[in-house]
Each structure stands twice: as structure tokens, then as C-alpha cells.
C-alpha positions, 0 to 999 in steps of 0.5 A: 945088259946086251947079253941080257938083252939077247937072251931074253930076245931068244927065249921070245922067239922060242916061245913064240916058236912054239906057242903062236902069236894070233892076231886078236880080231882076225886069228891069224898068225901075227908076224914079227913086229905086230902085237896083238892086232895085225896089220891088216886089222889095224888099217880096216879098224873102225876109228872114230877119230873123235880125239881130232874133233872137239866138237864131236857126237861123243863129247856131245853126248858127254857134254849133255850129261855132266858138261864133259870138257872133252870126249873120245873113243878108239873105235866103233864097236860092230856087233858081229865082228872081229872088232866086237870079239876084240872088246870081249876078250880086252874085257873078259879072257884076262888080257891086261897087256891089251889092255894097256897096248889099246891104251897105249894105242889111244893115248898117243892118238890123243897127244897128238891132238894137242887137246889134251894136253891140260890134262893133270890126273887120270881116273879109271872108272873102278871095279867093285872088289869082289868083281876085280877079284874074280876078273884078276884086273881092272881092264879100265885101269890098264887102259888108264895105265896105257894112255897115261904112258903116252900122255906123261900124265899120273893115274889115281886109283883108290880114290873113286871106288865102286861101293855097291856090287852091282850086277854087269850093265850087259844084263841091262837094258838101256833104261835099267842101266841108270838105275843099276849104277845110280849112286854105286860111286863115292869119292873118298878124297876131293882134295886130290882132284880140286882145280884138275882137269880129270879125264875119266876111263872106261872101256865101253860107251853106251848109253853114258850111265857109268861115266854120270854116275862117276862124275856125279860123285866127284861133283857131289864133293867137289865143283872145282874140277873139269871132267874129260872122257875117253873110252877104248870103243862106243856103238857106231848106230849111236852116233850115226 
């Protein structure tokens, strides 16, 4: 086991030697022990820190759409940044293992708020198939995936899916965006999530159309459920 342990610590560091880690907000160079982000972007990274924070303007927001019981996001997203280059390539340049790190990232934030802690299932907001398809993952899934291995919680996909193809809410203004989503989502089975708590997972927060149209799903088969959100980053002027 240490011998191949130690070979593949080598083939790393060859592989690293040749093909340069950069950080993803900032380009440079990543050192030994940094993942993704450097050090220095993860101290500047706008946090919300609104996993500390029952009572906060993302759970209001939630709350005032569907009675979410809890709410949070990792970062503000800044137009303009690094941070906002983050999202893109989080979401776009097929970069599922940072995905998972961010989700790894927010999930031990959340455990150690304690409000989670009731947390029994975690939903992944889907992708229709034709869209996985051309994208290659799920980046809401691998974000699930990465907070369900700090909080020791299962993650359900198959169950929520995404039935209509419909166009990306980037293409939409804040208005039209509730009608690109409304009714998009089906349930196939209530009984997996009767008398949970279920945390809801998306990558970015806008004006909350996705999220609703998720938990109007779930709710139009099931009442015995509580619905809580987290998503990787939300706009810091909609919350100002």
C-alpha cells in the first residue's frame, strides 16, 4: 500500500512538473498543499457567511418563496472578478473536481454551524438529459456530492428530474426567467422524501425561479417534507 502510495505521489509531482497547477480566480501558479484556489484568493474570497446566520437575507428570500427552513451561499458573485471567472469555469470548462472541492469547501462550513445538522436527504437541482449530455456532468451534483461528504448526508438524484429542455436562465431577464422554469421539474417519487428534511443544491442564486419551481414540485406531491437551500455563490447587490 505505502509503495503505491508512493508511486502515485511521484507521478503527481511529475505531472505537475510538466503540466502547472494555476490558481482558478487569479492564474498563478498553486504551490504544494493549495487545490484549485490559492491561498491568497481564498483569504480575499467574498464569503457570505450566511451558513452562520439563521435569520439571513438568503434564507429570506427563500423563505418568502416556498417557507425554506434554511438558506446559505459560499460566496458573493462580483461581476468583473476573478471570483466571477470562478463561476464560469465551476459551471462551463468541465471542472467536476471543483465542483466537488467548492462543495466540500461549503459543506464543512455548514457542519460546523450545527444548523444542519437535521438534514436526512440532499437534492441536486437537475439537469435535463440532452444538456448533461453535451455539458458531461451535473455541476449541482458534484456540488451535492462535495457537501454530502462533510455533512455524512446521502445525495438522491433520479428522483427530481428536469422534463422540459428549456433554454439557460443567463439568456433570461429577471422576469422571463420564471416563466423559462415554471413547471420544468416532476417528482417521480414522494415517498423518498416524505417526513425529510431536504436540502435543495444549485450553483447560483439569482432571482430563486429554479429553486421554486424545484420545491413546487416536490410540494405538489408531497406536503410532509421541509425544504433548506444551499447554493455555491448569490449576487452581493441583491442582498445589499
Amino acid at each position: 500500500m505505502r509503495v503505491r502510495k508512493n508511486i502515485r505521489t511521484h507521478l503527481l509531482s511529475l505531472f505537475h512538473l510538466f503540466i502547472p497547477q494555476l490558481c482558478v480566480v487569479c492564474g498563478w501558479l498553486l504551490v504544494e498543499g493549495e487545490q484549485f484556489i490559492c491561498t491568497a484568493c481564498r483569504w480575499h474570497m467574498p464569503l457570505t457567511y450566511t451558513w452562520t446566520k439563521p435569520e439571513n437575507p438568503i434564507r429570506g428570500k427563500m423563505y418568502a418563496l416556498f417557507m425554506a427552513e434554511q438558506a446559505c451561499a459560499l460566496f458573493f458573485y462580483e461581476k468583473h472578478t476573478g471570483y466571477a471567472d470562478l463561476v464560469h469555469r465551476f459551471k462551463y470548462n468541465g471542472k467536476p473536481a471543483l465542483a466537488h472541492a467548492l462543495g466540500t469547501w461549503l459543506g464543512q462550513e455548514m457542519k460546523l454551524s450545527g444548523y444542519y445538522d437535521d438534514i436526512d436527504l440532499i437534492l441536486p437541482v437537475p439537469l435535463h438529459p440532452l444538456r448533461r449530455l453535451k455539458r458531461g456532468y451535473n455541476q449541482s451534483e458534484h456540488l451535492s456530492r462535495g457537501i454530502a461528504r462533510a455533512l455524512g448526508k446521502p445525495v438522491s438524484t433520479g428522483n427530481l428530474v428536469r422534463t422540459v429542455h428549456n433554454r439557460s436562465q443567463t439568456l433570461h431577464d429577471s422576469t422571463d426567467r420564471w416563466e423559462n422554469v415554471s413547471g420544468i421539474f416532476v417528482l417521480r417519487d414522494p415517498k423518498k422524501v416524505e417526513n425529510k428534511h431536504i436540502l435543495l443544491v444549485d450553483d447560483v442564486l439569482t432571482t430563486g425561479a429554479t429553486l421554486d419551481s424545484c420545491a413546487e414540485a416536490i410540494r405538489a406531491k408531497t406536503n410532509l417534507c421541509r425544504i433548506s437551500v444551499a447554493v455555491l455563490t448569490a449576487s452581493a447587490r441583491d442582498f445589499q
